[in-house]
DRENSESE-219516 format. One line per 5 residues: number of its first residue (from 1); their letters; for each residue x, y negated, z negated of N, C-alpha, C. Coordinates in Angstrom, 1 decimal. Layout:
N
NUM = a = X Y Z X Y Z X Y Z | ...
***
This chain:
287
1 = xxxxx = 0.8 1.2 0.0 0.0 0.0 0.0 0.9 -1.3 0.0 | 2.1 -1.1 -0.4 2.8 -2.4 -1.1 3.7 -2.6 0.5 | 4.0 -1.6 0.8 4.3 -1.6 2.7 3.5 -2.4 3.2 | 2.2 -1.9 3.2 1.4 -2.3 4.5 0.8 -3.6 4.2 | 1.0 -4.0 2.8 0.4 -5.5 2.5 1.7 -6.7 3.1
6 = xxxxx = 3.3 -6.0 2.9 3.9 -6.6 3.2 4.4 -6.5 4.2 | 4.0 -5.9 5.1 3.9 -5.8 6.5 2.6 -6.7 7.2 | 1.7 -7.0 6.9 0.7 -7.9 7.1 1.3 -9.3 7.1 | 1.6 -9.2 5.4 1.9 -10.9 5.3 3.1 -11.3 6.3 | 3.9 -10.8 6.7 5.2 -11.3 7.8 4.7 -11.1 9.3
11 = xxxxx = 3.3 -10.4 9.4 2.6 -10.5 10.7 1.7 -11.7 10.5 | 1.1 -12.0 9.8 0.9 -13.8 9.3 1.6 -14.8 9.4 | 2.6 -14.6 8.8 3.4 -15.5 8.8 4.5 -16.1 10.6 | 4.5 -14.4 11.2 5.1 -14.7 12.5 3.8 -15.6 13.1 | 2.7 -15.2 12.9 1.5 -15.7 13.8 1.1 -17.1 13.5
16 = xxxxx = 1.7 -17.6 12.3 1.6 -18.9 11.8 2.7 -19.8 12.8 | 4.1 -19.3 13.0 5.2 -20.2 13.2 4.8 -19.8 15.0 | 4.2 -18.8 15.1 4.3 -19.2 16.9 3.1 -20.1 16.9 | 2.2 -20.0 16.3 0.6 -21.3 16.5 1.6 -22.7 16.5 | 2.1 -22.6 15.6 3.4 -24.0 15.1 4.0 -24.5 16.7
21 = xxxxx = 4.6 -23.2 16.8 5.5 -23.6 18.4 4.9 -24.1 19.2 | 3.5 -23.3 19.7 3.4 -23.5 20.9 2.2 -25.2 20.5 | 2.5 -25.9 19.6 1.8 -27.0 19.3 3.0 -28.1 19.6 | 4.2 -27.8 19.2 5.3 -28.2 19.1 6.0 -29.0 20.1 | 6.0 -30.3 20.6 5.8 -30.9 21.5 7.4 -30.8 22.3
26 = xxxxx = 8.8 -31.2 21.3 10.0 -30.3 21.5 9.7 -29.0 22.2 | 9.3 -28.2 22.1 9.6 -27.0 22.6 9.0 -27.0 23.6 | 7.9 -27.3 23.7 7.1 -27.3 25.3 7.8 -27.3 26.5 | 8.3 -28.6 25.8 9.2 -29.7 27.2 10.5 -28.7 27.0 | 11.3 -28.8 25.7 13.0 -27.5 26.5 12.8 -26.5 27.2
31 = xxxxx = 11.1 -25.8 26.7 11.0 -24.2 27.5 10.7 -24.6 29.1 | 9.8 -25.6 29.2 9.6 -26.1 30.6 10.6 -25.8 31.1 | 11.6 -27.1 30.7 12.8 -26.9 31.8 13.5 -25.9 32.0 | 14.1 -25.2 30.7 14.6 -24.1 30.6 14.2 -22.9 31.8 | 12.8 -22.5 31.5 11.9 -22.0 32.5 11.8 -22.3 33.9
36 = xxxxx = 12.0 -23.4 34.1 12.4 -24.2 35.7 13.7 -23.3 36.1 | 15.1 -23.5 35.4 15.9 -23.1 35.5 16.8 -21.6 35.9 | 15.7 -20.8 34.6 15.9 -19.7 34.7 15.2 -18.8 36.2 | 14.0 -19.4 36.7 13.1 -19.4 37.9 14.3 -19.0 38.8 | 15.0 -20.9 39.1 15.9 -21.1 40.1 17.1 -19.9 40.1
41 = xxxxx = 17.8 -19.7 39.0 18.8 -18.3 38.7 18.1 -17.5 39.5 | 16.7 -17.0 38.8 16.2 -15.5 39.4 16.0 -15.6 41.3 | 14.9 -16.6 41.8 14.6 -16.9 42.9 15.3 -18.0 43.8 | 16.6 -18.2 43.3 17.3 -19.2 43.9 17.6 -19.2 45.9 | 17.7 -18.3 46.2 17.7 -17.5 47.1 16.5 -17.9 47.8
46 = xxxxx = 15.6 -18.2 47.5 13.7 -18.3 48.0 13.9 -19.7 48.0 | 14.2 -20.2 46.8 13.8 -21.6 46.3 14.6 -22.5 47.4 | 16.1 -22.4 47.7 17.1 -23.1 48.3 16.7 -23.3 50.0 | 17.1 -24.1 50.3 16.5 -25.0 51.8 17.5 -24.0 52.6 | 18.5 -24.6 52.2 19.7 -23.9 53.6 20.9 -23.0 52.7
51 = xxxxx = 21.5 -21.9 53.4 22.6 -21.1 52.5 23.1 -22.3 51.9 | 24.1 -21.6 50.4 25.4 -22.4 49.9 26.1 -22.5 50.7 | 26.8 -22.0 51.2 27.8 -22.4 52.4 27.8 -22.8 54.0 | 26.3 -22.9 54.2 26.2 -23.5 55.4 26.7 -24.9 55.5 | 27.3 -25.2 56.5 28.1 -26.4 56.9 27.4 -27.3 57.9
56 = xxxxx = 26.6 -28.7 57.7 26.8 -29.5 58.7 27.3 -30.5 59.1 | 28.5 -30.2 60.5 29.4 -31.3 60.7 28.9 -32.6 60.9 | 27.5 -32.7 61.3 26.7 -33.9 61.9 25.9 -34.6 60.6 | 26.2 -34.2 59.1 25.6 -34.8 58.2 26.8 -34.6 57.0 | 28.2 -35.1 57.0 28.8 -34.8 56.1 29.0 -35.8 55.5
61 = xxxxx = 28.7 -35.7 53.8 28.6 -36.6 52.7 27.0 -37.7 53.2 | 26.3 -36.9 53.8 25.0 -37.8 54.2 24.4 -37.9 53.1 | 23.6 -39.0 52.5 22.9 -39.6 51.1 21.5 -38.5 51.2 | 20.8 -38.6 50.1 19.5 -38.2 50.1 18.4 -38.6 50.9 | 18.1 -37.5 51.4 17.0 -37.9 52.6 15.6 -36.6 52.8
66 = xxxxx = 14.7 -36.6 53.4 14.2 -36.0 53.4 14.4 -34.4 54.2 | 15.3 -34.5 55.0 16.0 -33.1 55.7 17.1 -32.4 54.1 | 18.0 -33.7 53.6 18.7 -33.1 52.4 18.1 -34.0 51.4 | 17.7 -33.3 50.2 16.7 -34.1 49.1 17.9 -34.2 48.4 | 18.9 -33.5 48.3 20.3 -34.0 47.4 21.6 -34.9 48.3
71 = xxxxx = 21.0 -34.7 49.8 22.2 -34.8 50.5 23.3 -33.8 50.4 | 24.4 -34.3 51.1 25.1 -33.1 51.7 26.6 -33.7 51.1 | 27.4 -32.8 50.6 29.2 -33.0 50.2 29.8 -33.1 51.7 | 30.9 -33.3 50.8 32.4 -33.6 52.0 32.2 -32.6 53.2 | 31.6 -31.4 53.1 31.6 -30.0 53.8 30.0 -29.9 54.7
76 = xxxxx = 29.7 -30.8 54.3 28.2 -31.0 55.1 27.2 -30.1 54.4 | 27.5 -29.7 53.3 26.5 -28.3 52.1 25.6 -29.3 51.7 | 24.3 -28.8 51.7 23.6 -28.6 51.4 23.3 -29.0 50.0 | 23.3 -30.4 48.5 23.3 -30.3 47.6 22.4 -29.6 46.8 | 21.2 -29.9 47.1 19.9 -29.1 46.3 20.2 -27.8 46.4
81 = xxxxx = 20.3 -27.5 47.4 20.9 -25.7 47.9 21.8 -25.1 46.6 | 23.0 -25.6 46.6 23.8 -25.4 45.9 23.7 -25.8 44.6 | 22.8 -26.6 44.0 22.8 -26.8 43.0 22.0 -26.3 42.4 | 20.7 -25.6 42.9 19.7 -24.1 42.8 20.5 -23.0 42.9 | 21.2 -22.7 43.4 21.6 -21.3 43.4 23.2 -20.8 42.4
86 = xxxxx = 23.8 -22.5 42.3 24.4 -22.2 41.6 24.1 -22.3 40.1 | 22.6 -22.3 39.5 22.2 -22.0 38.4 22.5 -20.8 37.5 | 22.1 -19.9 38.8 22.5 -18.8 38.2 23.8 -18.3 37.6 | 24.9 -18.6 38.4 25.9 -18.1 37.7 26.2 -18.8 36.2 | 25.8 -20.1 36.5 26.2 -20.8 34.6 25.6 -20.2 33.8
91 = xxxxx = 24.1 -20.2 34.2 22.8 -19.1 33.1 23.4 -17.8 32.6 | 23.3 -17.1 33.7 24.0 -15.8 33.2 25.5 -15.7 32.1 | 26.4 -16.5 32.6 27.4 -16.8 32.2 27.2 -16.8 30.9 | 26.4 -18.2 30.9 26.2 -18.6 29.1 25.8 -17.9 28.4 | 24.7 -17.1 29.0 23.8 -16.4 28.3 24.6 -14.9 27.5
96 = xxxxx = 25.4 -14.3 28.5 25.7 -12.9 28.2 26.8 -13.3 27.5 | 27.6 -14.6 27.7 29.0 -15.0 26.3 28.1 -15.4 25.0 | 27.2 -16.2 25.1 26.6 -16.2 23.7 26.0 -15.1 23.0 | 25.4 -13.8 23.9 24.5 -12.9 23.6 25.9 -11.9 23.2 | 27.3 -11.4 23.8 28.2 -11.2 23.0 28.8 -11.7 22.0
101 = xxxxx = 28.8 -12.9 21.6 29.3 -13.5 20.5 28.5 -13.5 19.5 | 26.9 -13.5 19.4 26.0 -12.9 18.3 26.1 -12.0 18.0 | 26.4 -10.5 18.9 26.2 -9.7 18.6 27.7 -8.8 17.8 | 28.5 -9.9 18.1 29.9 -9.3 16.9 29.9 -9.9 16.2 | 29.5 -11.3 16.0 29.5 -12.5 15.2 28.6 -11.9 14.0
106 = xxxxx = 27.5 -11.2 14.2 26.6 -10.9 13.8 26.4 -9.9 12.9 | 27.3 -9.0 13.4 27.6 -7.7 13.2 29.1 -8.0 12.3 | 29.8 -8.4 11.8 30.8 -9.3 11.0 30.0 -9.9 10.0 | 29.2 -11.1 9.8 28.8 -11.3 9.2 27.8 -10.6 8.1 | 26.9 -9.4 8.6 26.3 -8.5 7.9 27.2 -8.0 6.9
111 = xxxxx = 28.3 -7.3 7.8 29.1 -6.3 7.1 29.7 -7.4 5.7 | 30.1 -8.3 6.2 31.3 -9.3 4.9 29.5 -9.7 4.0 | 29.0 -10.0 4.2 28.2 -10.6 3.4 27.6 -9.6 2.4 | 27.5 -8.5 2.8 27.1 -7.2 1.8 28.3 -6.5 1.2 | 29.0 -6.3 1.4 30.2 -5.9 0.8 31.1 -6.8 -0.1
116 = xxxxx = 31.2 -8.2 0.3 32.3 -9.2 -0.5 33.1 -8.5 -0.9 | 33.7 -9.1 -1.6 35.2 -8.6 -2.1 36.0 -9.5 -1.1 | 37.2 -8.4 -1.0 38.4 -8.6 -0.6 38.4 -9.1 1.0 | 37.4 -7.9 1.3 37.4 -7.8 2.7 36.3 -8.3 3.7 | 35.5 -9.2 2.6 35.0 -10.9 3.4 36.1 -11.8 3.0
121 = xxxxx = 36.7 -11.9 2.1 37.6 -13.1 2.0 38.8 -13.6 3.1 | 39.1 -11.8 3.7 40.5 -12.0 4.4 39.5 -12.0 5.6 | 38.3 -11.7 6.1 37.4 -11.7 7.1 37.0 -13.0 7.6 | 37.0 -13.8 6.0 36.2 -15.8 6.1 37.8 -15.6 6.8 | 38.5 -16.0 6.1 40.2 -16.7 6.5 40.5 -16.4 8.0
126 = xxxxx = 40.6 -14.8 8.7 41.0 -15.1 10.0 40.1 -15.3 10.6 | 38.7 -15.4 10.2 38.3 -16.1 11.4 37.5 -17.8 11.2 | 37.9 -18.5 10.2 38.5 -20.0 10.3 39.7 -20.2 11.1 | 40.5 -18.9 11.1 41.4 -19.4 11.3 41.6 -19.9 13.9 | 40.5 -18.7 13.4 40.1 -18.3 15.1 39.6 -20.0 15.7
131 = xxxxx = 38.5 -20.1 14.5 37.5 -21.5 14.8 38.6 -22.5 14.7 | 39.2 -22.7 14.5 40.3 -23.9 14.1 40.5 -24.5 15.6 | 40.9 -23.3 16.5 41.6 -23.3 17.9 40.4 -23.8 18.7 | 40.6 -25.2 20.0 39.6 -25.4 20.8 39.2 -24.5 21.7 | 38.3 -24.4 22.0 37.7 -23.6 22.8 38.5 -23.3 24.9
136 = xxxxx = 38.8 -25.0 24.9 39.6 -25.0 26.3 41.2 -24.3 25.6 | 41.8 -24.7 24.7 43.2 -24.2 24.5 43.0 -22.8 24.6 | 42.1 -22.2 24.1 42.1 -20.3 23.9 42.0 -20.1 26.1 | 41.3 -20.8 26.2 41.0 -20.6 27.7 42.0 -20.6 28.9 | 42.7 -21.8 28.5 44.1 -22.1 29.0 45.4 -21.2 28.6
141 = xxxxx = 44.8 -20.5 27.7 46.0 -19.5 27.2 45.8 -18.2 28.5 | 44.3 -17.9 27.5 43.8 -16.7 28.4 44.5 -16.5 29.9 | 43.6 -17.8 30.6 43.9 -17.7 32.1 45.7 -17.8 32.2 | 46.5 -18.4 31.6 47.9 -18.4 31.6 47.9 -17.0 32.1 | 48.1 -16.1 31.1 48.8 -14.8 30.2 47.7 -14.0 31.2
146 = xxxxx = 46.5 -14.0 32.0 46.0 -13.1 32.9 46.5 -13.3 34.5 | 46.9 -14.7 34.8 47.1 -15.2 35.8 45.6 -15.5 36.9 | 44.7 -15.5 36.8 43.3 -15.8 36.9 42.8 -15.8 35.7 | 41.5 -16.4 37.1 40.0 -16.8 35.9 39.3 -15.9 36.9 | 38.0 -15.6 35.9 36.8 -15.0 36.2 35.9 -15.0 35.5
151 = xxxxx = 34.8 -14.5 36.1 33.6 -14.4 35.0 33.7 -13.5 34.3 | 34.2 -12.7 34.2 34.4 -11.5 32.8 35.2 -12.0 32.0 | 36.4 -13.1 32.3 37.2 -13.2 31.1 36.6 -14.8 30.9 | 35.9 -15.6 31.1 35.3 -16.6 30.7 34.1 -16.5 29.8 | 33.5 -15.4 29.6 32.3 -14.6 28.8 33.0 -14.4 28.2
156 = xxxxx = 33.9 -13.5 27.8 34.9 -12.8 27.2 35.4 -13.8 26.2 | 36.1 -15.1 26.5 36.5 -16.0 25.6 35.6 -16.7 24.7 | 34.2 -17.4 25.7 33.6 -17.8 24.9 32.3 -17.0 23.9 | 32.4 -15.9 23.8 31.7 -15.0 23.1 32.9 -15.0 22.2 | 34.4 -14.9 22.0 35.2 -14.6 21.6 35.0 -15.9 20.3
161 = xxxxx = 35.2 -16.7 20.9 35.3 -18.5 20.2 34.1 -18.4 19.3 | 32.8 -18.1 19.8 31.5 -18.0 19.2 31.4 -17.3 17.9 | 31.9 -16.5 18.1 32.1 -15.6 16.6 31.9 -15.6 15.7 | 33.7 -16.9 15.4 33.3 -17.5 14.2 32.2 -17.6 13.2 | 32.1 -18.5 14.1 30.2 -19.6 13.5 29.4 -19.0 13.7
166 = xxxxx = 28.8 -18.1 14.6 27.9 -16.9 14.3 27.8 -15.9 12.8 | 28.7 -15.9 12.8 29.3 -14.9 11.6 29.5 -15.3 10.3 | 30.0 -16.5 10.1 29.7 -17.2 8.7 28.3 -17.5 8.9 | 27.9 -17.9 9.7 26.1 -18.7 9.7 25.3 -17.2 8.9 | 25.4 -16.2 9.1 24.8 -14.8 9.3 25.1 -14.9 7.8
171 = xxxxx = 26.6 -14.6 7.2 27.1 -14.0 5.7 26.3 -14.6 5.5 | 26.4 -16.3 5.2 26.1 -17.5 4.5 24.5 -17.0 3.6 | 23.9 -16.5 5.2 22.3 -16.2 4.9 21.9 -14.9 4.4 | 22.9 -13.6 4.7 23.2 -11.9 3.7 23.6 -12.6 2.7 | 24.1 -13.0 2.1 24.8 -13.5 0.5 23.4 -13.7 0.1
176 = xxxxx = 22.8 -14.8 0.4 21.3 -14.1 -0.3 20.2 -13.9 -0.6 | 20.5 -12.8 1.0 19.7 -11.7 1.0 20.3 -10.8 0.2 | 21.0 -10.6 0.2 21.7 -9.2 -0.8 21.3 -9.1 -2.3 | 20.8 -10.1 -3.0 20.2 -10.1 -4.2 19.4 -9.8 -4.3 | 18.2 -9.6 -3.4 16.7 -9.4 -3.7 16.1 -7.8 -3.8
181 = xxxxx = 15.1 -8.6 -4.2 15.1 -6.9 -4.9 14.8 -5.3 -4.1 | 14.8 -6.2 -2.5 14.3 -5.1 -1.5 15.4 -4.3 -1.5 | 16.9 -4.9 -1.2 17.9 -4.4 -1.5 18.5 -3.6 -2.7 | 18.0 -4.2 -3.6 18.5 -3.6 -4.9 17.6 -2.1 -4.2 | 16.4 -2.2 -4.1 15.5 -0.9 -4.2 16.1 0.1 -2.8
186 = xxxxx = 16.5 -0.5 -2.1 17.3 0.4 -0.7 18.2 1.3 -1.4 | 18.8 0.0 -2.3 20.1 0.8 -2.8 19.8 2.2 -4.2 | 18.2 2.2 -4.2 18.4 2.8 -5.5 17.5 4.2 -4.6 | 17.5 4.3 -3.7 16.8 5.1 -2.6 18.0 6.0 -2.2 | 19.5 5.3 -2.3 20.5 5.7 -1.6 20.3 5.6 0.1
191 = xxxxx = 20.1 4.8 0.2 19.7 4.6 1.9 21.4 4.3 2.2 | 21.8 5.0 3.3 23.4 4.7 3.8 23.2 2.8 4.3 | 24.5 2.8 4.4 24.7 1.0 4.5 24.2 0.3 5.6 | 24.6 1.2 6.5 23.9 1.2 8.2 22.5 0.5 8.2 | 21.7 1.4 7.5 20.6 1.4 7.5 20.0 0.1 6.5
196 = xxxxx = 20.5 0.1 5.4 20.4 -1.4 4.6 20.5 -2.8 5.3 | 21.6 -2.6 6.2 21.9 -3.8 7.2 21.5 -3.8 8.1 | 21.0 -2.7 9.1 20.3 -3.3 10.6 19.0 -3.2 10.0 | 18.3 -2.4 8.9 16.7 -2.3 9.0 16.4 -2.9 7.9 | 17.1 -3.2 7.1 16.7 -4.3 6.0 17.2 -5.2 5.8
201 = xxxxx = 18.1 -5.6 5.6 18.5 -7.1 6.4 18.2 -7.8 7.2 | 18.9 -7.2 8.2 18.7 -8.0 9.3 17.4 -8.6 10.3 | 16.7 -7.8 9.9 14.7 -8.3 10.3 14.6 -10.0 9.5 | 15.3 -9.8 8.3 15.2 -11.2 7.1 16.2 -12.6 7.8 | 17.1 -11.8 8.1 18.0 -12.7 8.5 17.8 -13.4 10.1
206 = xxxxx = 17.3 -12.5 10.6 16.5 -12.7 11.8 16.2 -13.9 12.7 | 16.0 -14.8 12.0 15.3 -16.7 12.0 16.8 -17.3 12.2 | 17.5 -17.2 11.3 18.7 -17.9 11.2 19.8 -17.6 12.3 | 19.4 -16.0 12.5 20.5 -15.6 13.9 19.9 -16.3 15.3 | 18.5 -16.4 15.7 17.5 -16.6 16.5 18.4 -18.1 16.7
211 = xxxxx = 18.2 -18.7 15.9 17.8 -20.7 15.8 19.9 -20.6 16.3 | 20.5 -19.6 15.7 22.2 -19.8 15.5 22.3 -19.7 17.4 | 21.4 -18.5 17.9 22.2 -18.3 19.0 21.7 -19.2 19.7 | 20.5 -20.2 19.6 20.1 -20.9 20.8 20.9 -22.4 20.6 | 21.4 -22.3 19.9 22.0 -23.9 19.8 23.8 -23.2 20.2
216 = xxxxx = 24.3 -22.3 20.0 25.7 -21.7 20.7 25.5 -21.1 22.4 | 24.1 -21.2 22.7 23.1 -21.2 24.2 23.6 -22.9 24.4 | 23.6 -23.7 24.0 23.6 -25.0 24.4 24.8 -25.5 24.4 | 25.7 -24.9 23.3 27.4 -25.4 23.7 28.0 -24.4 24.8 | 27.6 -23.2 24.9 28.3 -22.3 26.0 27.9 -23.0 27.4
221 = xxxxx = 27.1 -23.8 27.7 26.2 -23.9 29.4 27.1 -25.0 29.6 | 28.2 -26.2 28.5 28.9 -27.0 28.7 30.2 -26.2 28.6 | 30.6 -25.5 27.8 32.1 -24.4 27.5 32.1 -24.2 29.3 | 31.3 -23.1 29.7 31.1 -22.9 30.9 31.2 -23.9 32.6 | 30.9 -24.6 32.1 31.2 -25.9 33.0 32.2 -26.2 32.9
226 = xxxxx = 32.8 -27.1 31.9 34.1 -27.5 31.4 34.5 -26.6 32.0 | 35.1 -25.6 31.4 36.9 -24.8 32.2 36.3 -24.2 33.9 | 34.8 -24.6 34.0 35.3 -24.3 35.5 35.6 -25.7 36.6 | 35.4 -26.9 35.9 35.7 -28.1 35.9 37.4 -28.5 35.8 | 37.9 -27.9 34.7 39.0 -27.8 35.0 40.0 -27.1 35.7
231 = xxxxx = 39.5 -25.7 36.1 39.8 -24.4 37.4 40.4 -23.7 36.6 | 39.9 -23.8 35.4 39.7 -22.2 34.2 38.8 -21.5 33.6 | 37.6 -21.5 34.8 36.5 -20.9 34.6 36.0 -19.9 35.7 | 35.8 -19.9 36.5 34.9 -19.0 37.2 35.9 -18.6 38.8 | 35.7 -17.6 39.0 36.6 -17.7 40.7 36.6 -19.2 41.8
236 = xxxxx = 37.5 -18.8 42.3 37.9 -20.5 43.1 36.3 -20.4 44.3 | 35.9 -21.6 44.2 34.6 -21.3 45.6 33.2 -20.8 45.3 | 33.3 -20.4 43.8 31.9 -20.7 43.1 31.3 -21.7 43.4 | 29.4 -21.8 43.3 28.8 -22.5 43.6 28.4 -23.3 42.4 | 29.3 -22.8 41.0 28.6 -23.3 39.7 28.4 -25.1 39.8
241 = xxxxx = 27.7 -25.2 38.5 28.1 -26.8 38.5 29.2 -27.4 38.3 | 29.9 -26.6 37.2 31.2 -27.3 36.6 31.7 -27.4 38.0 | 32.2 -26.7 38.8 33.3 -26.7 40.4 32.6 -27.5 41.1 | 31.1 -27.7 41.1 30.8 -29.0 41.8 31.4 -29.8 41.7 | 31.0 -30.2 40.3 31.3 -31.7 39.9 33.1 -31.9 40.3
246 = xxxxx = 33.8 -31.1 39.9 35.0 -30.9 39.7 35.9 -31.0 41.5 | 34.9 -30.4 42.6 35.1 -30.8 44.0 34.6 -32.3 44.2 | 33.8 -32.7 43.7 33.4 -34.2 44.4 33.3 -35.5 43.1 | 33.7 -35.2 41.9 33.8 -36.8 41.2 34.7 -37.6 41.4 | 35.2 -37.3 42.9 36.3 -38.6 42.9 36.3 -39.1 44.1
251 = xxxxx = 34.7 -38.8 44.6 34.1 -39.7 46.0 33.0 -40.7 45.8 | 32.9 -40.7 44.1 32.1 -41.4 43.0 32.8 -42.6 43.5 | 34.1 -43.0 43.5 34.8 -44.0 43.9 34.3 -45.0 45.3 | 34.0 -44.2 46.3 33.7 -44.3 47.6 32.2 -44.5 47.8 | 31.4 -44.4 46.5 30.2 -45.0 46.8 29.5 -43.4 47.2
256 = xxxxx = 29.9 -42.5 46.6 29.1 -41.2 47.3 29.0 -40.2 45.9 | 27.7 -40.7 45.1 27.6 -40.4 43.9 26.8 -38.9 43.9 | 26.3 -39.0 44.7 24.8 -37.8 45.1 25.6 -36.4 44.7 | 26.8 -35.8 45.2 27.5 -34.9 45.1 27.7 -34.4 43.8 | 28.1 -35.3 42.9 28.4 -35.1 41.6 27.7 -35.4 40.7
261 = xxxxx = 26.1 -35.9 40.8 25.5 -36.8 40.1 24.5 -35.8 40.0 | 24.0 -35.2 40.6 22.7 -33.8 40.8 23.6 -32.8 39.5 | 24.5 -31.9 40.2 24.6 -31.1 39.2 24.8 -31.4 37.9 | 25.6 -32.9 37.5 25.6 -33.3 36.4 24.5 -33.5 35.7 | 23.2 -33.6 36.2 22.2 -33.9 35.7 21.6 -32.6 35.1
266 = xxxxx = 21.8 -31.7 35.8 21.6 -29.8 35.8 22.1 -29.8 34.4 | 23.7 -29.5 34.8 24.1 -29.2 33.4 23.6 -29.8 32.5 | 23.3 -31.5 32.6 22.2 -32.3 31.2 21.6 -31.6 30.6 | 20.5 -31.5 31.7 18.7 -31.1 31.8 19.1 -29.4 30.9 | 19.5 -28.6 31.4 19.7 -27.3 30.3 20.5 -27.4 28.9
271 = xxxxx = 21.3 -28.3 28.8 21.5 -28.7 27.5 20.4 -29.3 26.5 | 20.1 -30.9 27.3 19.0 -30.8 26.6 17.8 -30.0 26.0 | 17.5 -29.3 26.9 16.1 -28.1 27.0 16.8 -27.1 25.7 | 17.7 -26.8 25.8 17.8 -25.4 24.4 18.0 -26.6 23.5 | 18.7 -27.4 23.4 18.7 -28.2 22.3 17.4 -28.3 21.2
276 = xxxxx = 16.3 -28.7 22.5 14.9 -29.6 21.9 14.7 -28.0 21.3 | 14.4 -26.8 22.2 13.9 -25.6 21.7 14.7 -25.3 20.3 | 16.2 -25.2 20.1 16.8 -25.0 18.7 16.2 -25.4 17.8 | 15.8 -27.0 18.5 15.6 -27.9 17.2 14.1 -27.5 16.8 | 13.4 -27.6 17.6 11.8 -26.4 17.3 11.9 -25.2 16.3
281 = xxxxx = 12.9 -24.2 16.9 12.7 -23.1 16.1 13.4 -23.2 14.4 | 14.1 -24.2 14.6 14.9 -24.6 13.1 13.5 -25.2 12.0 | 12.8 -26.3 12.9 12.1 -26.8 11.7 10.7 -25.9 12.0 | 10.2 -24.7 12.2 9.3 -23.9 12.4 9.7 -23.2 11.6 | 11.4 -22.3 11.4 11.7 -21.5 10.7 12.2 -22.0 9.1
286 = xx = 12.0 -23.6 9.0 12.1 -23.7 7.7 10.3 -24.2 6.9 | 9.7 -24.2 7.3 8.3 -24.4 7.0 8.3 -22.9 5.9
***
């Protein structure tokens, strides 16, 4: 009975904080866009006027018009084109480095936050010591010491970098959970630790991991830009945004802003959008 009452009340209580959301004027507008975004990733291919790499000699660097709604770069491309289809690669990108970085970050933090001792202490320490390092220096190492970039080792880094702060965020919130009495009672069941920490914990902790990953969703879609902006991010000839902007901000000079000014707004617009949603699910999840 004491199950199934308290299995109700947290089906309540979920059904209270989504009524909250979808009232939530923040979230509406981030998922909008967000949802625009992820569309263009999935159906970029449908959505886009002319290939990414179609070239026209007879419209190069041409302004916004109704044949090109973004106008066209140095190469005669297509900007809307390319700036839809190169969605996808930053989305996925971001998504699968943050969705790794939660999920060790995550899995770290459980483990040190139930156990303490010794071996959260030397667990906090190396990995401040991780977070200390910027995110472009670990990047600039990486690609050094591999001799490329790619998308497996730019995921790789920034799920690496994420960790950290995933993982204290997580202990911070097991530290106390571990006092309550669900736990004490796991423990007096003898339930193995496994089991204490993915089926009883971590359902609790749940909110805080949710609200952690979507706001490390909003620094990864700029991480990801950035070093491919600097040509330590993604293969040479990507259609992302960062290599946009990073091919054409210096025809900004010349009065030919359209090139660099669309995608920059991309990378904005999804920053902003998880931002508003974080900030939604933060004050939903503290009600």
């Amino acid at each position: 009975m004491n199950d199934e009452k308290a299995k109700l009340a947290k089906q309540t209580v979920f059904s209270e904080r989504l009524a909250v959301l979808r009232k939530n004027k923040a979230f509406i507008v981030g998922t909008s866009i967000l949802v625009f975004w992820v569309l263009s990733a999935i159906f970029g291919k449908l959505i886009a006027r002319y290939d990414q790499d179609f070239m026209d000699y007879d419209a190069i660097n041409s302004p916004p018009s109704l044949k090109y709604w973004f106008g066209t770069d140095s190469n005669g491309r297509d900007v809307f084109s390319r700036v839809v289809i190169g969605s996808r690669v930053i989305i996925v990108i971001s998504f699968l480095a943050t969705l790794l970085g939660a999920f060790v970050g995550a899995s770290l933090g459980l483990i040190a936050g139930y156990l303490k001792g010794k071996f959260d202490m030397v667990l906090m320490r190396i990995l401040e010591a991780i977070s200390a390092i910027p995110v472009i220096i670990i990047a600039l190492l990486a690609v050094a010491a591999i001799g490329r970039s790619s998308s497996i080792i730019t995921i790789l880094i920034i799920g690496f970098i994420f960790t950290p702060n995933v993982a204290r965020t997580v202990r911070a919130a097991v530290l106390g959970e571990s006092e309550l009495e669900y736990v004490a009672a796991a423990r007096l069941r003898t339930e193995k630790t496994a089991h204490i920490l993915f089926r009883e914990v971590l359902p609790n902790v749940l909110p805080t991991l949710i609200v952690e990953f979507t706001v490390r969703l909003g620094y990864a879609i700029f991480a990801v830009a950035t070093l491919s902006f600097l040509g330590a991010g993604l293969e040479a000839g990507s259609p992302d945004w960062g290599t946009q902007v990073a091919d054409t901000w210096s025809l900004i000079f010349t009065n030919i802003w359209w090139p660099t000014l669309f995608p920059s707004l991309a990378i904005a617009s999804v920053a902003v959008s998880i931002n508003l949603i974080s900030d939604a699910l933060l004050e939903v999840f503290e009600l």
